[in-house]
N, C-alpha and C positions, 0 to 999 in steps of 0.2 A: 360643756355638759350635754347639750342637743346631742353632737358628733356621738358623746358614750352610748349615750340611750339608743342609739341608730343599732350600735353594736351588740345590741341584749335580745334574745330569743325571748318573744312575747310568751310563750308558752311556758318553758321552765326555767326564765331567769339567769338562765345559763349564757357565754357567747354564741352568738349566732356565727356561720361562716365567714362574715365580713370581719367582726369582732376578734375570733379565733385569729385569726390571719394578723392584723395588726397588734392583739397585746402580745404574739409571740416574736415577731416581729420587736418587739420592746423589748421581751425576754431575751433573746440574743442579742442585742445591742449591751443590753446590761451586762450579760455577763458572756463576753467574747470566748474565753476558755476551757467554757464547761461542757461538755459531753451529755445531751441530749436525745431522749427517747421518742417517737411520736407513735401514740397507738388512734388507730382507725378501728370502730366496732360497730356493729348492730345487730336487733333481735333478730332471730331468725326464725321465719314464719309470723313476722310482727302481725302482718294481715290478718291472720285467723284469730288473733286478738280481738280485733274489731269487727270479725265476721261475726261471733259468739257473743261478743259483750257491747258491741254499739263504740262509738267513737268515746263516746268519754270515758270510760274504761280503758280504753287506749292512751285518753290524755293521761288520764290519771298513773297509770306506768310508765310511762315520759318522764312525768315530773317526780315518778318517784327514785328513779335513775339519776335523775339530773342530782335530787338530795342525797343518795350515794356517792356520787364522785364528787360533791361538797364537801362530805365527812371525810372521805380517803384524801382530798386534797388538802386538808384542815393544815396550815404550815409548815406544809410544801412550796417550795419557790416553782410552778409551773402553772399552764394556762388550759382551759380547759372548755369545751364549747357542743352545741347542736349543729352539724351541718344541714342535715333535713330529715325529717320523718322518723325514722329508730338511730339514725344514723346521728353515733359520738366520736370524739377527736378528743385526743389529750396529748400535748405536751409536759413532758416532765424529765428533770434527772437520771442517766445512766443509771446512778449508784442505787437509784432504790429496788429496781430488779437485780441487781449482784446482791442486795440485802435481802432479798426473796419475801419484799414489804408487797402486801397488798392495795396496788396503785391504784387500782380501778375495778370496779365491781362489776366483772368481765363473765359470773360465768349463770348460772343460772337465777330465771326470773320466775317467781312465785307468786299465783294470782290465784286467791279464795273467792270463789263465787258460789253462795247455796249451796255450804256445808262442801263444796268438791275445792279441791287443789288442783290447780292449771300448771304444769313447768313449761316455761321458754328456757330454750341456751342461747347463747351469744357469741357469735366466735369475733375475731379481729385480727389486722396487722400491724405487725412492730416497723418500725423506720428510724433506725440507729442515724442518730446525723452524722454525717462527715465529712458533707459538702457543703457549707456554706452561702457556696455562691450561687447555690439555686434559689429560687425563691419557695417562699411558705407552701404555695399552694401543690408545686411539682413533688414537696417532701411528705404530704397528705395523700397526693396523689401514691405513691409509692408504698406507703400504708396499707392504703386502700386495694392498691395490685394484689399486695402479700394476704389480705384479708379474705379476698376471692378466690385463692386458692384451698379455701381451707370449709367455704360455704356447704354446710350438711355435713360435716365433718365434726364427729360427736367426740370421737375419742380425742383427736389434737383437734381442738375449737383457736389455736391462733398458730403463724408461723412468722418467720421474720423476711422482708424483702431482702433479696438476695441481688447478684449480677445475673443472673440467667432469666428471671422475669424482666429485668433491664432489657436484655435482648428479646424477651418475647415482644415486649412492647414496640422495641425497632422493628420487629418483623410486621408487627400490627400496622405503623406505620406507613412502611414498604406498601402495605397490603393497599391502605389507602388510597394512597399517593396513585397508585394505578386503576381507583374505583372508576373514574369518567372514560378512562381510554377503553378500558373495558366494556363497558353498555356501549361506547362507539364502534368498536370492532365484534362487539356479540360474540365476546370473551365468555359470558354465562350462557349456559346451556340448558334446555329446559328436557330433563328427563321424566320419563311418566312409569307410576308404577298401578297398575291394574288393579280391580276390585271386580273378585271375580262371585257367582256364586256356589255358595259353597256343593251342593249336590253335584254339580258337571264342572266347575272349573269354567265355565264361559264367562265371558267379560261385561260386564253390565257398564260399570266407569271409570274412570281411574283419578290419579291423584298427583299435580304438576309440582315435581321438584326440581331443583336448580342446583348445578355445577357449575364450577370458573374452571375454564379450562386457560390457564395462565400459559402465555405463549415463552414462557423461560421458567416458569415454575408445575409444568405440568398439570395435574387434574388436581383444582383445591376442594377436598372433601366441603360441606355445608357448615360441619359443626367447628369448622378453621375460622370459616366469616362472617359466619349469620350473626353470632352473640356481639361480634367485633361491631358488624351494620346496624344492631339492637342499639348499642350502647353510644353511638353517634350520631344516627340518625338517619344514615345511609340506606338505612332497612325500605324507609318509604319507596324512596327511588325504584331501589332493586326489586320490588314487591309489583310496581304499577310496570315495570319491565314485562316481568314474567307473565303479566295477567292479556298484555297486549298480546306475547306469543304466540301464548296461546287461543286467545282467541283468531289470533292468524291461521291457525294454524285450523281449528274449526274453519272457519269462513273459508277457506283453500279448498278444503273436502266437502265440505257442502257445493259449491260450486263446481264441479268435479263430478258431482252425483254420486260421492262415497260416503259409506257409512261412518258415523259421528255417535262418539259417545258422551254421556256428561263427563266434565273436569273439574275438580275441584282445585283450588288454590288457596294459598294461605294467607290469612290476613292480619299482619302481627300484630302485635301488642302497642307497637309504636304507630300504625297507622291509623289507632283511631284517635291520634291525636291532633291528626290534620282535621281540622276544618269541614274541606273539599272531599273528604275521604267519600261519601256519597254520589257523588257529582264525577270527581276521576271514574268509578267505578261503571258508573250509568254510560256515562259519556265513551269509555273501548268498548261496549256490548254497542251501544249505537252506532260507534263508526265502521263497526263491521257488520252490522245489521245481526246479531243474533237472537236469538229466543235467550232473555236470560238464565233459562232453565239447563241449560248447556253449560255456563260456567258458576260453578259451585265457589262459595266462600265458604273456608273453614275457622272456626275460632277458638283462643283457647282459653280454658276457664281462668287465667292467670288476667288476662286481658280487661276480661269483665271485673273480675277482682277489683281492680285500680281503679276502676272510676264505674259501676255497674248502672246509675242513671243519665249517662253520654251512651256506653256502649248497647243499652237495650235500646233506647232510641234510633240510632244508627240503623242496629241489625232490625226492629220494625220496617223501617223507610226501604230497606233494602229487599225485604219479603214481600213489602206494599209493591212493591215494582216486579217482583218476580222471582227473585234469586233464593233458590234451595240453601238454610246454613246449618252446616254441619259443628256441631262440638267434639273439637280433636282432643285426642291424649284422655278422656274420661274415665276417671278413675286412676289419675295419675297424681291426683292435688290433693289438699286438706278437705275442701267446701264444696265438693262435684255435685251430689243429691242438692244440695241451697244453688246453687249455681243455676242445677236446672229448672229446681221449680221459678224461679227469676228471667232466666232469660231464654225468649224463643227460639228452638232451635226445629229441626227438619230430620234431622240425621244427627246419629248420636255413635260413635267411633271408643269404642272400646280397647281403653291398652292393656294388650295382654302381660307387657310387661310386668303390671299386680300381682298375676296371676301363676310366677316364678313356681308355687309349689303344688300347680294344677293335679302334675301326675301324681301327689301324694295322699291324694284325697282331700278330708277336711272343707275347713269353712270357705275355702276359693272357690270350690265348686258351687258350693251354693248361694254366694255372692254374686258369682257372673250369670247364673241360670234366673237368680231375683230381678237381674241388672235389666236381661234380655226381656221376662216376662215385664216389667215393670216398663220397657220403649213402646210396647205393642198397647199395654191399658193406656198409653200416652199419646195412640197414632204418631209413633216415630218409627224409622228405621234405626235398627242397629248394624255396626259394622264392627268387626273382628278386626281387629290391626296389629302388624307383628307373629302372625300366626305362621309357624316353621314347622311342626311334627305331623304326622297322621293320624297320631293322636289328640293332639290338641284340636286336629280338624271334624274327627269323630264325633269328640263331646261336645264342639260347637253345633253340627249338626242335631246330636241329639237331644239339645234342649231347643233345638230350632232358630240359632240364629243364624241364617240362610245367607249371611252377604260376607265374604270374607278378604283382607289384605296382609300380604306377607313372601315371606320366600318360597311355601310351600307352592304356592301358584306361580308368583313372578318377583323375581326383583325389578327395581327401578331402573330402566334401558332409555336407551338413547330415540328422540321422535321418531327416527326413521323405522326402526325396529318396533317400535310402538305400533305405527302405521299399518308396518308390514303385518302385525295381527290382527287389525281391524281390518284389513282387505279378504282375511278367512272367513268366511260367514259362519265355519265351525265351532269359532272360538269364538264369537260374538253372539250376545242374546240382547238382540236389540229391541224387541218387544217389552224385557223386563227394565232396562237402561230406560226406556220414555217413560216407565212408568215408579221407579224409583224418586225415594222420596216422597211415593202415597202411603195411607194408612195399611197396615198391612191387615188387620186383624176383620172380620167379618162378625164380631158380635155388637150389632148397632142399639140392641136394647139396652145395653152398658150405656150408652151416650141420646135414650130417647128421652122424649119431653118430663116424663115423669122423673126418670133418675137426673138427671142433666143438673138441675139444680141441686147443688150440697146441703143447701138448708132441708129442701124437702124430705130427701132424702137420711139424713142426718136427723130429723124429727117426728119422724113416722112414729106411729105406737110400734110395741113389740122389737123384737130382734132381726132385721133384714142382714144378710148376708148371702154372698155370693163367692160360690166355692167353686174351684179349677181340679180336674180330675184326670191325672192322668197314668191310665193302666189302674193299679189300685191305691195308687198314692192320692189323697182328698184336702186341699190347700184352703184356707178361705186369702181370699184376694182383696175384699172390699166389705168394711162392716158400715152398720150408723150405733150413734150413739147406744140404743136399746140394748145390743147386742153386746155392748162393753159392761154397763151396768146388768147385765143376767150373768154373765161371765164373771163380774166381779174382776174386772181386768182394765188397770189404767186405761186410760183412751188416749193418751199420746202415740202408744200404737202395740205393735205387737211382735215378738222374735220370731225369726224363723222356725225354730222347734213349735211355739207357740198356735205357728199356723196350720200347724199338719192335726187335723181330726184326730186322725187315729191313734195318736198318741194318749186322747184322752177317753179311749172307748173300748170294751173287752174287745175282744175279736170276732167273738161270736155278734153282737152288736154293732160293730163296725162291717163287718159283712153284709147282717139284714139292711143297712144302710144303704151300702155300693146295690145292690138288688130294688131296691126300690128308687135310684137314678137312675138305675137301665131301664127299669121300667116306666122313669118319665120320660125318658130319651126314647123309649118305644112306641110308647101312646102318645106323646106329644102334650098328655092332659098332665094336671095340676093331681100329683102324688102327697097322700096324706100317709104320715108315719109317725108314730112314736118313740122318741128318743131320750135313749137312757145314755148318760155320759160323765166324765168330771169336770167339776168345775177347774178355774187354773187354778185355786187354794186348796184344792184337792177335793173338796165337797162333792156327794153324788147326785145328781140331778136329773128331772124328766121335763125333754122338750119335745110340744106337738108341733111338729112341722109339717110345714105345705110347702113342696118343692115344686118348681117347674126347671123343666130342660132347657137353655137359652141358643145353645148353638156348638159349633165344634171349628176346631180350624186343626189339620190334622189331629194330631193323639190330643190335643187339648181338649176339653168337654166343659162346659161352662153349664151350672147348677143356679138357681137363686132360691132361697131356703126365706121362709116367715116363719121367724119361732114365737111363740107363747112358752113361759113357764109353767108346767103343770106339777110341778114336784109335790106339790101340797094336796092337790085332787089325786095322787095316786097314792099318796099317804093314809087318806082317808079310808079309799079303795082299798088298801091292800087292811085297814086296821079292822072295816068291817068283814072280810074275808078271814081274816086269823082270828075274828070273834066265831066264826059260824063253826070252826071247828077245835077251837082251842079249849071251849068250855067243859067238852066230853073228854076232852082226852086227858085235860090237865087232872079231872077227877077221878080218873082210871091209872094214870101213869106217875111213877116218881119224875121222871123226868123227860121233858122234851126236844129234841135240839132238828133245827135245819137244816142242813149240808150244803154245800159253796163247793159244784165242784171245778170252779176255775181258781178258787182260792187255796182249796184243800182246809178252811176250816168250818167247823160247823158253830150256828149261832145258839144260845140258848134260849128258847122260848120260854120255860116251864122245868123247877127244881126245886125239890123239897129241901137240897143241901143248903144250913146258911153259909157256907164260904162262894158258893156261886148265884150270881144274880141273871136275869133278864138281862138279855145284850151282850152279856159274856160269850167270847168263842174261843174256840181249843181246838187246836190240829186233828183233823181225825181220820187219814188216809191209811197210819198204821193200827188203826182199832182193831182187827182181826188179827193184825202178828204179833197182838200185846196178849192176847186171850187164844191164840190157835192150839195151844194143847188140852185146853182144856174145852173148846167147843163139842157141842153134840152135833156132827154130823161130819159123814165122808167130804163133803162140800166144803170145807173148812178153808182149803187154795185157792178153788174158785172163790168164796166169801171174798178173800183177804182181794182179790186183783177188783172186784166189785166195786169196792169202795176206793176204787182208786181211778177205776174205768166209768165213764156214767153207763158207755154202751154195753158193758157185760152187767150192769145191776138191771139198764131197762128190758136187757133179756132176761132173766132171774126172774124179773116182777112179772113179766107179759108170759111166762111159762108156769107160773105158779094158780093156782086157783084162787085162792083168796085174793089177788092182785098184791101179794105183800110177800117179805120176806121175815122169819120168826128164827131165829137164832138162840137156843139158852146155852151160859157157860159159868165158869165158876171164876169165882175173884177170893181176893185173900180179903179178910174181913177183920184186922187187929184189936178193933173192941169187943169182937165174941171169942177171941183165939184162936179162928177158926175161918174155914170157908164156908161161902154160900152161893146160893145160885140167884145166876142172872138172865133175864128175857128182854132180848133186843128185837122189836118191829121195824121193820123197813119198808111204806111203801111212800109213794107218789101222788101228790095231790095235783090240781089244773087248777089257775084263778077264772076269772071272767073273763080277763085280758089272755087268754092262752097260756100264761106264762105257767113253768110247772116246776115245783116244790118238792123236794126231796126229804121227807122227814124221817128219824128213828125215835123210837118211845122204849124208854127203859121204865123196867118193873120187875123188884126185888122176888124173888118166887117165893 
């Protein structure tokens, strides 16, 4: 009874791998004859299960998995188990896929959190038995081959092992079996591929990758052995190889009196689970005496994933000591943004690979421009990687991401070739290489004592934000709470469209805006301005702001804005203003209306109709070409383009004597049977605030 219980997965009750292995093991014994399926599966992308929902949400789809293939197994003669992690195993019957029975609840996985719907798929492989005389766990194994081949594969999520993954496997073997002779003969080969910057193409550092060059099987590409060295263990070895290399290869040149750039190297995913990974590390930068600033570690968010309170530990220790870490492939994973704000990094390596439909315009563009602004508010460096067109180089440049790696500069070459362009001083910028991996950006009042703190910052009275201006595009970058609550805008945060000003401000308004930035950017002094704009629920609103200029780092212009809401004090303003003239006019005039000429309608002030109220507005650009044949006056063309134009009425008005424009015309009048005449005033009022008012006053003759 102990032995069973040894065999049960504490978690879902299911067999564990030892279990698995022995009751099928019973199962074939039992029944010698029968023709046997073995499927291998797991969730794919399990991890961001847990990244989103915490560990027990994980557990809890585990175990809810494991009570699906309970139900589907319900008497069926098969065996069924957890190997590890998302990772299932089922033995069962040929016949029940020739009966096209639903054996296993193989395909997608459904997780409600806060009203939203989560899908995972699951792919897996089949392993038809036919051989017997292997043991359990080689016919798992072979599941498991066919299940790999099939990983991210949405539309066929399983395949079945074949003979020709048999032979990949002897190759993988082959591959093996020659790993130690090889690091003895310095069979791998350490190629470098450059990081150049983007304006001249000069070299600042590059980036150490690794060939086998097989003395019977020629050059083995990386993506032949690396996953092979991942998945054994072999990766460490081959990893601590490369990193001596290269730093031989450094310490050579420096001794030499030749110029050296930084190198970075990679640090898989498997090597943070030595131990010593620290210690290895320190110890080739000591025995060659370098500045550890010279060789760079890279890592990849996959890494951190698997264990994130081991690996930020590590990468501290390693920065505490000196070493620049770069996060590779960024923007390549599920969790990049949670990755970063978690784990320190130095340098931040953007795959353009995301970025497949750059030339087409759309949301890539403005994801990688967010990406790049969003390293510099973080004192990081960004790096372009995979970068092959002149166009792709263009737009990097012109959102200013200054450091670039790809074909377009260099492919990855062999040391000596490498060497031979560090010996150019034309193609080297060694000035920017010693200084890579500092903050790049020059607005230090972003990070002084007063903002530094997020509570303080976060708890100010009023609206603080801080706007990025470039040409006459106006971005906010960084709000506090105040500024969410005047907005009327969640505070989890805010979209891209969201953050562009202009979109919520006439134009004419948005202009007077940009004009009074330049003007803090002129004087230096603290610009006071009144701002009219939308709310994001669409509401109109007026903010007093006091803007100061913070700084520039080329076409960048950085603003910090303190708003007050004053919508209610101009309400006031504007109510005792339309008492001061609305009183006389309302008792002279049947009706009164205001004109909007950005809107084209006009408001109604004042009407003696009851079918129209105060606040009603009605189109009124074609007023004149509704009434043009029966106007009294030659003017009647120019009238009509007036009311369409402001600048041909504020001529009209400013050539007129009375400062006004008087129009009578005739309308059809159906309760006298008849026509009558009508008298339309046109002129111009000014508030207190400057602002000016276009009103018309109709009055029956």
């Amino acid at each position: 009874m102990e032995e069973r219980e040894r065999w049960i997965d504490q978690l879902t009750g299911i067999y564990n791998l030892e279990g698995f292995y022995k009751a099928t093991e019973e199962l074939f014994a039992k029944n010698p004859d029968k023709k046997y399926i073995i499927a291998y599966w797991d969730v794919q992308r399990f991890k961001v299960i847990n990244e989103l929902f915490g560990r027990k949400a994980g557990d809890a789809i585990l175990k809810d998995m494991a009570n699906k293939i309970r139900t589907a197994y319900e008497g069926v003669e098969g065996t069924y188990g957890r190997m590890e992690s998302d990772n299932f195993v089922a033995c069962f019957p040929a016949e029940l896929l020739e009966g096209s029975r639903d054996f296993v609840h193989s395909g997608e996985i459904i997780y409600q959190y806060e009203g939203t719907e989560y899908r995972f798929a699951a792919c897996y492989g089949l392993y038809v038995v036919t051989d017997r005389s292997i043991d359990i766990a080689s016919m798992v194994d072979r599941s498991r081959i066919a299940m790999d081949t099939v990983k991210a594969n949405y539309v066929k999520p399983f395949a079945y092992y074949d003979e020709s993954m048999r032979e990949h496997i002897v190759r993988e073997q082959m591959l093996m079996s020659d790993c130690d002779a090889a690091i003895r003969e310095k069979q791998f080969e350490v190629y470098y591929q450059p990081v150049c910057n983007a304006s001249d193409g000069t070299i600042i550092s590059a980036e150490a990758l690794v060939r086998w060059r097989h003395p019977e099987k020629g050059l083995i590409a990386p993506d032949v052995f690396i996953p092979l060295f991942e998945r054994n263990g072999y990766i460490n070895i081959l990893d601590k190889y490369i990193w001596d290399r290269v730093c031989a290869m450094l310490k050579r040149r420096r001794d030499q009196g030749l110029d050296v750039v930084p190198i970075s190297t990679n640090v898989s995913q498997m090597d943070f689970y030595n131990k010593n990974l620290c210690e290895d590390i320190i110890g080739i930068v000591e025995k060659y005496g370098l500045d550890p600033h010279l060789l760079r570690l890279e890592v990849t968010e996959s890494a951190y994933a698997d264990d994130p309170k081991r690996v930020r530990e590590i990468v501290e220790k390693l920065q505490d000591y000196g070493f620049i870490i770069l996060m590779d492939d960024f923007g390549s994973g599920y969790s990049s943004f949670n990755t970063l704000k978690e784990l320190p990094v130095d340098i931040l390596k953007i795959d353009m690979k995301f970025m497949d439909d750059l030339g087409k315009g759309g949301k890539s563009a403005i994801i990688l421009e967010s990406i790049v602004r969003m390293t510099k508010w973080m004192s990081l460096r960004a790096v372009a990687e995979g970068v092959e067109t002149e166009a792709e180089l263009n737009f990097l440049k012109s959102i200013e991401c200054n450091y670039i790696q790809g074909y377009y500069f260099y492919r990855p070459m062999p040391e000596k070739e490498f060497e031979d362009l560090l010996n150019n001083p034309d193609l080297v910028d060694i000035k920017s290489a010693a200084t890579a991996g500092s903050d790049e950006s020059d607005f230090s009042i972003l990070y002084s004592e007063s903002l530094k703190s997020e509570g303080v910052f976060q708890n100010m009275l009023g609206g603080l934000s801080i706007y990025e201006r470039v040409d006459d595009r106006m971005e906010v970058v960084r709000v506090n709470k105040g500024y969410y609550e005047m907005m009327k805008i969640n505070s989890i945060g805010m979209t891209a469209e969201e953050r562009l000003i202009g979109k919520y401000m006439e134009e004419k308004d948005y202009q007077e805006l940009l004009e009074k930035c330049m003007e803090a950017e002129k004087t230096s002094d603290t610009v006071h301005a009144q701002i009219r704009r939308r709310r994001y629920d669409g509401e109109e609103i007026w903010l007093d702001a006091r803007i100061r200029f913070l700084g520039n780092k080329g076409k960048r212009k950085m603003y910090y804005f303190y708003l007050m809401d004053i919508t209610a004090i101009k309400q006031a303003e504007e109510e005792v203003y339309r008492n001061r003239y609305s009183k006389a006019l309302f008792r002279v005039f049947d009706k009164v209306y205001r004109l909007d000429y950005d809107s084209g309608y006009a408001e109604v002030l004042h009407s003696v109709d009851v079918g129209m109220k105060e606040g009603d507005k009605i189109y009124y650009r074609d007023f004149f070409d509704k009434f043009q044949g029966s106007i009294v006056s030659k003017r009647r063309g120019e009238y009509s383009e007036a009311m369409k134009d402001k600048a041909v009425m504020d001529r009209i008005l400013s050539e007129s004597r009375s400062g006004g424009l008087s129009v009578d015309y005739r309308i059809n009048d159906p309760e006298k049977m008849g026509f009558e005449w009508v008298s339309a005033t046109f002129f111009k009022v000014e508030t207190d605030h400057g602002e000016e008012h276009y009103l018309v006053c109709i009055k029956r003759i």
